[in-house]
C-alpha positions as CSV (number, residue, x, y, z in Angstrom):
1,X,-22.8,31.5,63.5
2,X,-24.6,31.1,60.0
3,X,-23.1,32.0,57.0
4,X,-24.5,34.9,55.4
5,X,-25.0,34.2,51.4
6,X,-23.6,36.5,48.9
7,X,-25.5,38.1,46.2
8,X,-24.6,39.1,42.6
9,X,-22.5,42.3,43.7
10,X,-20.2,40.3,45.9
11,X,-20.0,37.8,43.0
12,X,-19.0,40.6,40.2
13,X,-16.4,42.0,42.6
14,X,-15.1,39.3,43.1
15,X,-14.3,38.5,39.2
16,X,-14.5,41.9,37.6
17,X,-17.5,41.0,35.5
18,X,-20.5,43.4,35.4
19,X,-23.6,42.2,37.5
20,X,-25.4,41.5,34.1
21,X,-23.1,38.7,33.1
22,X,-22.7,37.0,36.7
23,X,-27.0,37.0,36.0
24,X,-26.7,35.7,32.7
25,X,-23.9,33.2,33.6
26,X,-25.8,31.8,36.6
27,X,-29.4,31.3,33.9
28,X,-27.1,29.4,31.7
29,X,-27.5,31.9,29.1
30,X,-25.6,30.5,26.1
31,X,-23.9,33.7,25.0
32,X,-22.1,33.4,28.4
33,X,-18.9,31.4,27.7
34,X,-18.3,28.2,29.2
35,X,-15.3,29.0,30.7
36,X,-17.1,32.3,32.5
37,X,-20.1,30.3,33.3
38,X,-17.5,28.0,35.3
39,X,-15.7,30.5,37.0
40,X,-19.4,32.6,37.8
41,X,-20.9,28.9,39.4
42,X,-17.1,28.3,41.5
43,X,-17.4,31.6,43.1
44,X,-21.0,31.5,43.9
45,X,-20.8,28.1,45.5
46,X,-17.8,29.0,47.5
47,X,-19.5,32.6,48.6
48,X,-22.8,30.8,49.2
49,X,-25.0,32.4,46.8
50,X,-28.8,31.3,46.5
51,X,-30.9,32.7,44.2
52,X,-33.9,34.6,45.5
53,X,-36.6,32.3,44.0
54,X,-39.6,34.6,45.5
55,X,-38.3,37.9,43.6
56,X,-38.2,35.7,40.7
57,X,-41.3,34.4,41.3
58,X,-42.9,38.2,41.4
59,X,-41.0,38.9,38.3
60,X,-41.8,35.9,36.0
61,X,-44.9,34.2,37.9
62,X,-43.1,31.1,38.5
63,X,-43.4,29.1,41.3
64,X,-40.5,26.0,40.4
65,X,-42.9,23.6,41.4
66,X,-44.4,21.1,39.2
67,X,-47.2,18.8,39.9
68,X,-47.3,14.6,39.5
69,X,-50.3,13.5,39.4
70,X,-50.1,9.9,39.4
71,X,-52.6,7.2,39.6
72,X,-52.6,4.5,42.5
73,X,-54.5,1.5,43.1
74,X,-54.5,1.0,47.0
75,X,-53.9,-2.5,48.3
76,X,-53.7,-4.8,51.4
77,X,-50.9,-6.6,50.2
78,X,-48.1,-3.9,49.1
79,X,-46.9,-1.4,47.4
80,X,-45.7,-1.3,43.8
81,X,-42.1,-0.8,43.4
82,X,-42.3,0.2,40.2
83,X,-44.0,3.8,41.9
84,X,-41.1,4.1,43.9
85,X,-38.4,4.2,41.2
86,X,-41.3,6.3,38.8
87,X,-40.7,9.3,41.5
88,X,-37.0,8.6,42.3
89,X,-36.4,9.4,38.6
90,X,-38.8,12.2,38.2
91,X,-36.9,13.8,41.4
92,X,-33.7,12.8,40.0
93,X,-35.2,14.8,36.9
94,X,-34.8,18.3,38.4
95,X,-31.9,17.6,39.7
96,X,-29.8,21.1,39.1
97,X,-32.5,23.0,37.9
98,X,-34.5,24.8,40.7
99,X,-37.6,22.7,40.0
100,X,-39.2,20.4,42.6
101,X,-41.5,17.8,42.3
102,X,-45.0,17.6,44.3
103,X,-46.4,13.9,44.0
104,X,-50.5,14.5,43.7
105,X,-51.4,10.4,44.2
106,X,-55.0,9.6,42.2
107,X,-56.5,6.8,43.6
108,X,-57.7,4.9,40.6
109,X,-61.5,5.2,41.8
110,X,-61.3,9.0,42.1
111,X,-62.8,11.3,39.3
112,X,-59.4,11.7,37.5
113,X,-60.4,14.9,35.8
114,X,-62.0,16.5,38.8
115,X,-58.8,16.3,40.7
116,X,-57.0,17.7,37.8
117,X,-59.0,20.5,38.0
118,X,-58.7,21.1,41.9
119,X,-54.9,20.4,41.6
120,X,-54.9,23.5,39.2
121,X,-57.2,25.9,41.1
122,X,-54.8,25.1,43.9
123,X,-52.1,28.2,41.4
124,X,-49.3,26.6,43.0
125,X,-48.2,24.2,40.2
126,X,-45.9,25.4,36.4
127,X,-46.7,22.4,35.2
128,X,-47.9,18.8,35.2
129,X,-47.1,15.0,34.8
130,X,-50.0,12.6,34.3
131,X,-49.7,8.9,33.9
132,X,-52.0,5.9,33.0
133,X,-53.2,8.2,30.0
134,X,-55.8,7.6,28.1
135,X,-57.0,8.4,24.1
136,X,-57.9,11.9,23.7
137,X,-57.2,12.3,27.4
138,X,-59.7,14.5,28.7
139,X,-57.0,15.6,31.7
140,X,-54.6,16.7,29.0
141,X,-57.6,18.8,27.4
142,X,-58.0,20.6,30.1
143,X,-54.6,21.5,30.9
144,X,-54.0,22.2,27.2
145,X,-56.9,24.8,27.1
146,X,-55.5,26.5,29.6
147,X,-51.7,26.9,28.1
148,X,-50.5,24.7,31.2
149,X,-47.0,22.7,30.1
150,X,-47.8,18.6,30.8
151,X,-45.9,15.8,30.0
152,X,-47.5,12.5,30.0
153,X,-46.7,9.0,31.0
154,X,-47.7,7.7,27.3
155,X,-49.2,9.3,24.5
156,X,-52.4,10.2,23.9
157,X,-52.8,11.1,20.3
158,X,-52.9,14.7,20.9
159,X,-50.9,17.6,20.1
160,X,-49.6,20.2,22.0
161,X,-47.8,18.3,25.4
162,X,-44.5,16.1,26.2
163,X,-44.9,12.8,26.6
164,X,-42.6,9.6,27.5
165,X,-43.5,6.1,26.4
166,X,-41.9,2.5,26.9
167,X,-43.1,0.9,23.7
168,X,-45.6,-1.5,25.0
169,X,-47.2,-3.0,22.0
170,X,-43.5,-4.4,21.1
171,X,-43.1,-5.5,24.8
172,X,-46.2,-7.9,24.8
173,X,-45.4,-9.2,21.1
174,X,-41.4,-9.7,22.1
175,X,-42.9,-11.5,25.7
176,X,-45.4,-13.6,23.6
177,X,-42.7,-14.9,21.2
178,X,-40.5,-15.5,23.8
179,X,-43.1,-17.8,25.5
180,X,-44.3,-19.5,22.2
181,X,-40.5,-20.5,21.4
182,X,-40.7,-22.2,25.0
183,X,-43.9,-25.0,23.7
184,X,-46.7,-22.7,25.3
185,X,-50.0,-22.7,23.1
186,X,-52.1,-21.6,25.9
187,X,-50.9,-18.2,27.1
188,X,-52.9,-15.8,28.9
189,X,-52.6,-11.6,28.9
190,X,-52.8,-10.2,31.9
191,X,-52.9,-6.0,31.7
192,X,-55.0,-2.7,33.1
193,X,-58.4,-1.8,32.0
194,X,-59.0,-1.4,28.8
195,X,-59.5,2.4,29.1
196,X,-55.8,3.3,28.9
197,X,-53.8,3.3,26.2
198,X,-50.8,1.0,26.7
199,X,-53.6,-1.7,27.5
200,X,-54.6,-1.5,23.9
201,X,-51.3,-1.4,22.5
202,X,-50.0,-4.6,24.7
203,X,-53.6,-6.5,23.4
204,X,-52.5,-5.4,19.8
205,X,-48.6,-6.9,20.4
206,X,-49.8,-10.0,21.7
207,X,-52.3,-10.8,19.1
208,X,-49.6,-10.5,16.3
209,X,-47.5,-12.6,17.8
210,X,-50.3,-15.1,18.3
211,X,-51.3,-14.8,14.4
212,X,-47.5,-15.3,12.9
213,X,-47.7,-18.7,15.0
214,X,-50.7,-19.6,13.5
215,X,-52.5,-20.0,17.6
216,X,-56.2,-19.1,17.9
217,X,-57.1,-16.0,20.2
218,X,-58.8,-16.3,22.9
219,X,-60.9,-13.6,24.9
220,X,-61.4,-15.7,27.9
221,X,-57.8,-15.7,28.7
222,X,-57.0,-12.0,28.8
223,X,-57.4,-10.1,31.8
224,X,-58.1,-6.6,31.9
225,X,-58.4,-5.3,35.5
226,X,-57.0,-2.8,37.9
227,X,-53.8,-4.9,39.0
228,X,-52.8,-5.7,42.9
229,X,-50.9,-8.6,43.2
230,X,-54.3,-10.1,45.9
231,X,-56.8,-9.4,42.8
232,X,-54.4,-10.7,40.0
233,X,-53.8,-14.0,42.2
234,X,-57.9,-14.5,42.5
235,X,-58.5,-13.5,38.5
236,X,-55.8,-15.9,37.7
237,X,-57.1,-18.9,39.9
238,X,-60.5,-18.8,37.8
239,X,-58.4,-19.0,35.0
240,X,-56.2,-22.3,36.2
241,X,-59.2,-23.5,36.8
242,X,-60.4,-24.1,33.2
243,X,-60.4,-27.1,31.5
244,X,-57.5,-25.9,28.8
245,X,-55.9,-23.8,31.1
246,X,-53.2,-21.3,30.1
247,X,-49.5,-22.7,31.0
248,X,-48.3,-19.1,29.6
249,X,-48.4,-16.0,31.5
250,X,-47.6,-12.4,30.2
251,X,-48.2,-9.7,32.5
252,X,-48.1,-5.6,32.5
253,X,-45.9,-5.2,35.7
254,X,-44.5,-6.4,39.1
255,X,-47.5,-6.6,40.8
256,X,-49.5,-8.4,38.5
257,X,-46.5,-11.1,37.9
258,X,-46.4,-11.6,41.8
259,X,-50.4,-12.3,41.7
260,X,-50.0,-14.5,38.6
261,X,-46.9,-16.7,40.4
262,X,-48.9,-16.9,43.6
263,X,-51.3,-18.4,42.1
264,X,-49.5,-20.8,39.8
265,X,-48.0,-22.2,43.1
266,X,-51.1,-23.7,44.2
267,X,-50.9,-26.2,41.3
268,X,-49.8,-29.4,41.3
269,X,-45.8,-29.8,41.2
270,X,-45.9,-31.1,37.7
271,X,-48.3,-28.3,36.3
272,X,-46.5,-25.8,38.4
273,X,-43.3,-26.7,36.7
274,X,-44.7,-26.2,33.1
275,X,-45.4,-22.8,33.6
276,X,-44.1,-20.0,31.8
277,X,-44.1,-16.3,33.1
278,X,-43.0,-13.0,31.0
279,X,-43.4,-9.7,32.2
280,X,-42.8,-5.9,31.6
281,X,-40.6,-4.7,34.5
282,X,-38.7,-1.3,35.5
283,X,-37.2,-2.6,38.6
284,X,-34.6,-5.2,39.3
285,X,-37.4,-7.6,41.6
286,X,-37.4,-10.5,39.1
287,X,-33.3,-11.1,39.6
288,X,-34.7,-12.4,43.1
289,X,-37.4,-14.6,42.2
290,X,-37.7,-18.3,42.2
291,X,-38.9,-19.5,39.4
292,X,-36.9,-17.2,37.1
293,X,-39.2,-14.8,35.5
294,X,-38.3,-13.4,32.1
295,X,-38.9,-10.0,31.8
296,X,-39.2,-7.0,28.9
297,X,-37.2,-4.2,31.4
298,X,-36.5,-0.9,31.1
299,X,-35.3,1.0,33.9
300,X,-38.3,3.2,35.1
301,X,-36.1,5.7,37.3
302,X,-34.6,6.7,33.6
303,X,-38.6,7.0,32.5
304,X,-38.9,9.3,35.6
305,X,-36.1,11.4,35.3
306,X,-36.9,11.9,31.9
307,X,-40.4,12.9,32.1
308,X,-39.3,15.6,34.9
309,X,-36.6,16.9,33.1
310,X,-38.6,17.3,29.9
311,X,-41.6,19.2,31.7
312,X,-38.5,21.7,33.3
313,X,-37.6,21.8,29.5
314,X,-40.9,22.9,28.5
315,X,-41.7,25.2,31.4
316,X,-38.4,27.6,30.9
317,X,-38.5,26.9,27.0
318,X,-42.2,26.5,25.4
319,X,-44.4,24.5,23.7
320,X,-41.6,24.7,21.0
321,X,-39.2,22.1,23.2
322,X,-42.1,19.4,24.1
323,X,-40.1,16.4,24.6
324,X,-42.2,13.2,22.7
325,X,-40.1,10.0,23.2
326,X,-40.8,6.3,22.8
327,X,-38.5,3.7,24.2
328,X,-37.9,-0.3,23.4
329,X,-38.1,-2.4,26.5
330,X,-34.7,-4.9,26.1
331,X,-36.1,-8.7,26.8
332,X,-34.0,-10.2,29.7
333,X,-34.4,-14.1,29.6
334,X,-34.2,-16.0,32.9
């Protein structure tokens, strides 16, 4: 026989408290006490109480569901483990609220704005989470314009929305130092297209640190391409191919580390063993590795769970509690 859930009367009877403050207890309202708010969530939990999220719905025009729209780069090889951990944090995220995620992938050839807009003429969504962001991003106009809540996946110089960011430009420089105090001269950037922003910010980190060692840039040897481990491997090939190849590697993620090792490997044992590899990682792949890779890590489940729980934050609260956050990746030597 299924248990039949309580609702606020049986709660307020059950403590002596009016129906008003078992409401107010059970929204967190902070002039509820701590100690009521305790006793209000015991005895709801133990009489089975679930809040009736389509009357609030009617009442407030919220549907607790929030919308990740998050960009994807299809492969025949595998997937990125780095996505993975991205929406383990962001449903992590909502954890205790009564938020839930949707994940909307955006395959990286698809009109990104146009599937913004059909995401928000499907009226099912309170907010949104975009990633891979852009300057100016013309997604985050749109929703903006509209008085939608968005967090992003880094920042796109405009005002108005949440966003998250790993400080990217400090990765690449920390990576490229690391691999300049290890005898490399020849050391090649491998990153996304140009269009995004963090691409940008990693170019600008790794030509600083190129400049305080007094080591000429050169173009040829930075990569900007969609990354999959099968069309790093083939970029990077071209590159080994050179006459002053690179022996120095510093890549934007998993994926594009896995391409650039593969194709080291095809080198002669010698070169192969001169070889250096940095890269930025969320995930704890590189601990498994042979060669060691070096990494600039930070964990992206914690990125995840805080871009969800900051979009929750503005949704109930406002533009007035967008969450704008940049993090330091921590260099792990190996």
């Amino acid at each position: 026989m299924l248990r039949q859930t309580a609702d606020l009367r049986a709660i307020a009877a059950e403590l002596g408290l009016s129906i008003s403050t078992i409401s107010r207890a059970l929204k967190d309202d902070p002039k509820v006490t701590p100690g009521t708010k305790a006793r209000v969530n015991e005895v709801a939990d133990r009489l089975g109480y679930r809040r009736n999220l389509r009357g609030v719905n009617l009442r407030t025009g919220k549907t607790f569901t929030l919308c990740a729209l998050l960009t994807s780069n299809p492969t025949a090889d595998f997937g990125d483990p780095a996505a993975m951990h991205l929406i383990q944090g962001m449903i992590a995220g909502t954890a205790g609220s009564e938020f839930k995620v949707v994940i909307r992938p955006v395959e990286s050839s698809e009109d990104q704005l146009r599937a913004c807009r059909d995401t928000v003429a499907d009226g099912r969504f309170d907010g949104f989470i975009l990633d891979h962001t852009q300057t100016n991003d013309a997604r985050v106009q749109y929703l903006l314009e509209r008085r939608l809540p968005v967090m992003t996946f880094g920042r796109t110089g405009l005002d108005g929305h949440g966003w998250f960011d790993i400080d990217d430009e400090d990765a690449a420089l920390v990576a490229t130092r690391h691999l300049i105090a290890a005898g490399h001269t020849r050391i090649a950037l491998i990153g996304p297209p140009e269009r995004f922003v963090f691409a940008g910010q990693r170019l600008d980190g790794y030509r600083q640190a190129l400049a305080e060692a007094g080591i000429p840039f050169d173009p040829q040897i930075v990569v900007s391409m969609d990354i999959s481990v099968r069309s790093v491997r083939q970029r990077v090939e071209q590159l080994l191919a050179m006459p002053d190849r690179p022996t120095g590697f510093v890549s934007s993620n998993e994926l594009a580390t896995l391409g650039v090792i593969r194709a080291c490997r095809d080198l002669p044992a010698e070169d192969h063993a001169r070889c250096g590899f940095v890269s930025r990682d969320g995930t704890s792949l590189f601990d498994y590795l042979q060669p060691p890779v070096s990494s600039l890590y930070y964990p992206i489940i914690e990125a995840g769970r805080r871009i969800s729980a900051g979009l929750v934050s503005l949704v109930q609260n406002g533009p007035s509690e967008a969450v704008n956050a940049l993090e330091r990746a921590t260099l792990i030597p190996r």
